[in-house]
C-alpha positions as CSV (number, residue, x, y, z in Angstrom):
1,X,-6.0,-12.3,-14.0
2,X,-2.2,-11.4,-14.1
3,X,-2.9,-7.9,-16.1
4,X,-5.4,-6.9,-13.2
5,X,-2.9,-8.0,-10.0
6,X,-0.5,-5.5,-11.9
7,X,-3.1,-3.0,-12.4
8,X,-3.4,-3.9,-8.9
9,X,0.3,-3.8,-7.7
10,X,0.5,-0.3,-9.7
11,X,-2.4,1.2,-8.1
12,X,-1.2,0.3,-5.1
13,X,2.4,1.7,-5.3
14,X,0.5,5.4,-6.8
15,X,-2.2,5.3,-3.3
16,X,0.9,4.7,-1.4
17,X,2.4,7.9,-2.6
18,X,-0.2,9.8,-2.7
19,X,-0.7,9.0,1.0
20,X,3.3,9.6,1.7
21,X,3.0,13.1,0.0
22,X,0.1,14.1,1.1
23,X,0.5,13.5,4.6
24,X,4.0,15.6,4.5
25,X,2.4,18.7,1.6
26,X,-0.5,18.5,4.6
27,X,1.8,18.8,7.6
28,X,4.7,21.3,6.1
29,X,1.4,23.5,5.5
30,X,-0.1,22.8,8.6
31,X,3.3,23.8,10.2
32,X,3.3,27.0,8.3
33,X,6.8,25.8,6.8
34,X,7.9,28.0,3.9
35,X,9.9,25.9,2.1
36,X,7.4,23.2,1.4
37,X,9.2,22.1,-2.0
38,X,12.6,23.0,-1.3
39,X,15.7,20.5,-1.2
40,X,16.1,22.1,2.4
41,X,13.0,20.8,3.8
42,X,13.5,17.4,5.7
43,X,10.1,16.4,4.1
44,X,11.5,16.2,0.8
45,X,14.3,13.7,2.2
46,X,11.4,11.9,4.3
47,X,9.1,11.4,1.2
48,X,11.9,10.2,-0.9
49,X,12.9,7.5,1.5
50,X,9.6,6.0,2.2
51,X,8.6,6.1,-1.7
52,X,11.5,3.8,-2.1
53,X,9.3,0.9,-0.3
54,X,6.3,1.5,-2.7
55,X,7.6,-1.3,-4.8
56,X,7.9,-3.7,-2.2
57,X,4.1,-2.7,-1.3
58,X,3.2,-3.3,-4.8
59,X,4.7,-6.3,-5.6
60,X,2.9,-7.9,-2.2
61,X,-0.4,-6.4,-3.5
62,X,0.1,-7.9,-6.7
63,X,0.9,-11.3,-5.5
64,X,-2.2,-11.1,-2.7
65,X,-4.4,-10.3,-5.2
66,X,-3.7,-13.2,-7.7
67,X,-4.1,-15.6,-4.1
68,X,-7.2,-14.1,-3.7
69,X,-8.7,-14.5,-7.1
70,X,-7.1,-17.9,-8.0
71,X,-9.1,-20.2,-10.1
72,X,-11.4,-17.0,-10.5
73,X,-13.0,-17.1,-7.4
74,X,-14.2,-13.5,-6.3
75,X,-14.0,-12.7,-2.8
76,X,-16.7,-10.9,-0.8
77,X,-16.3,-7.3,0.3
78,X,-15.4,-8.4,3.6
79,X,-12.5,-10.6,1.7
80,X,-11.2,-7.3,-0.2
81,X,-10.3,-5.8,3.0
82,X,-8.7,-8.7,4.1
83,X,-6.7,-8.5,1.3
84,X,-6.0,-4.7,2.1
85,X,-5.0,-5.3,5.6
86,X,-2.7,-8.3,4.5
87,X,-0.7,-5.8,2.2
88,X,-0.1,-3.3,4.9
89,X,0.6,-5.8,7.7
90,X,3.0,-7.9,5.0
91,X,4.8,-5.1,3.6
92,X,5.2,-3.3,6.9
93,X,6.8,-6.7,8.3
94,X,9.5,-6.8,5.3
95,X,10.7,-3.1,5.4
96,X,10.6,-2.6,8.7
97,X,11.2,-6.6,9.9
98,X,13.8,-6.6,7.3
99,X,15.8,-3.6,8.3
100,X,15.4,-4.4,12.5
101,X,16.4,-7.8,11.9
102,X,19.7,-7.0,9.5
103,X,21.1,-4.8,12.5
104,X,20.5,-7.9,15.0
105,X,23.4,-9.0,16.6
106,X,21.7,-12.0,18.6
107,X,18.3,-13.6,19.4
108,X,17.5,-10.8,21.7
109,X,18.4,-8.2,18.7
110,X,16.0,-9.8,16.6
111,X,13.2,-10.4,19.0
112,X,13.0,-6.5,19.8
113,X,14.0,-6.0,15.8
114,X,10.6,-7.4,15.3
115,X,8.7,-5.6,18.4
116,X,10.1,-2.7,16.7
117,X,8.5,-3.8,13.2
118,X,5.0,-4.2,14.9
119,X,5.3,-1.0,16.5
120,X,5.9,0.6,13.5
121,X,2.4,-1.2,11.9
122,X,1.0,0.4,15.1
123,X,2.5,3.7,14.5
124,X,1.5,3.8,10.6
125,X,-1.8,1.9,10.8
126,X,-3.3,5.3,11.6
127,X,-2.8,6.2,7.7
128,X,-1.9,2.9,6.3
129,X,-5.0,0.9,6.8
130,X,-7.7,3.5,6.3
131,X,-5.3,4.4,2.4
132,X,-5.5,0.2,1.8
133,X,-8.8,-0.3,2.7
134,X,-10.2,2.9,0.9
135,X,-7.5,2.0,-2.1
136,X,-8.7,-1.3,-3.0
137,X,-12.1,-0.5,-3.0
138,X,-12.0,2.2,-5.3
139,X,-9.9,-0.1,-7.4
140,X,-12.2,-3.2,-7.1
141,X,-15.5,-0.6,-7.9
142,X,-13.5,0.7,-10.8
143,X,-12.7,-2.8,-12.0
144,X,-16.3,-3.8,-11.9
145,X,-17.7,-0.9,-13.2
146,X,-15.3,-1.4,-16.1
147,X,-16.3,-5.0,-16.4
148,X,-20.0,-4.0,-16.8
149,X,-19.2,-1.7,-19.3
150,X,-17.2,-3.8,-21.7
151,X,-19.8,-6.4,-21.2
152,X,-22.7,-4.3,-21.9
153,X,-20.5,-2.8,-25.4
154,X,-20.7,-6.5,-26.3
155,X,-24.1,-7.1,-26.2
156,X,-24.8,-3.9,-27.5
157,X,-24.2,-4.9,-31.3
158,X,-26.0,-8.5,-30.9
């Protein structure tokens, strides 16, 4: 159960990038931008600062999926997304909550702080969701595809 949530937590952390680089490789191209892997594009700078919260999306998968599968229950597909939608809404809320409310001089600070955080959700969900979602079933199709296959290599010398 642990070595699967950090399977999990990994997986996570390398859809999160993919989606981060992607959507910037896609949009530099789209843009017709010439330097697409130069230190002088403001990509490059852009990618670099949002891979630094994969981590913190990782370790919030990891810990979602051991809730989800404690006592080794298995959730239903409609409890997988769940789980997807939890990570982006969760992680989203401690970069961006985290960094609106550290600036926060007052009550008021804090309040839009957090308004800001859930506008940011808003203004990611476009990609975010849609990677989750799609990421964690790939990853939960995988795992029981595996599963079936170390179970049927079992029975196969019986």
């Amino acid at each position: 159960m642990i070595r699967t949530s950090i399977y999990f937590a990994l997986w996570t952390i390398a859809c999160m990038a993919v989606a981060i680089i992607g959507f910037f490789l896609i949009s530099d191209v789209i843009d017709g931008e010439k330097i697409v892997f130069s230190d002088e594009n403001p990509s490059i700078r852009a990618i670099g600062f949002l891979l630094m919260f994969s981590p913190v999306a990782g370790i919030v998968a990891g810990l979602l999926w051991l809730l989800f599968h404690r006592r080794a229950h298995q959730p239903a597909w409609w409890g997988y997304v769940v789980l997807a939608l939890l990570v982006v809404l969760i992680s989203h809320t401690l970069v961006f909550g985290a960094v609106a409310v550290t600036g926060a001089d007052d009550l008021t600070d804090t309040l839009m702080g957090l308004v800001g955080a859930l506008t940011m959700i808003v203004v990611h969900g476009w990609l975010s969701v849609p990677v989750a979602v799609i990421g964690t079933a790939l990853f939960v199709l995988g795992r029981k595809r595996l599963d079936r296959g170390v179970v049927q290599a079992g029975t196969a010398g019986r």
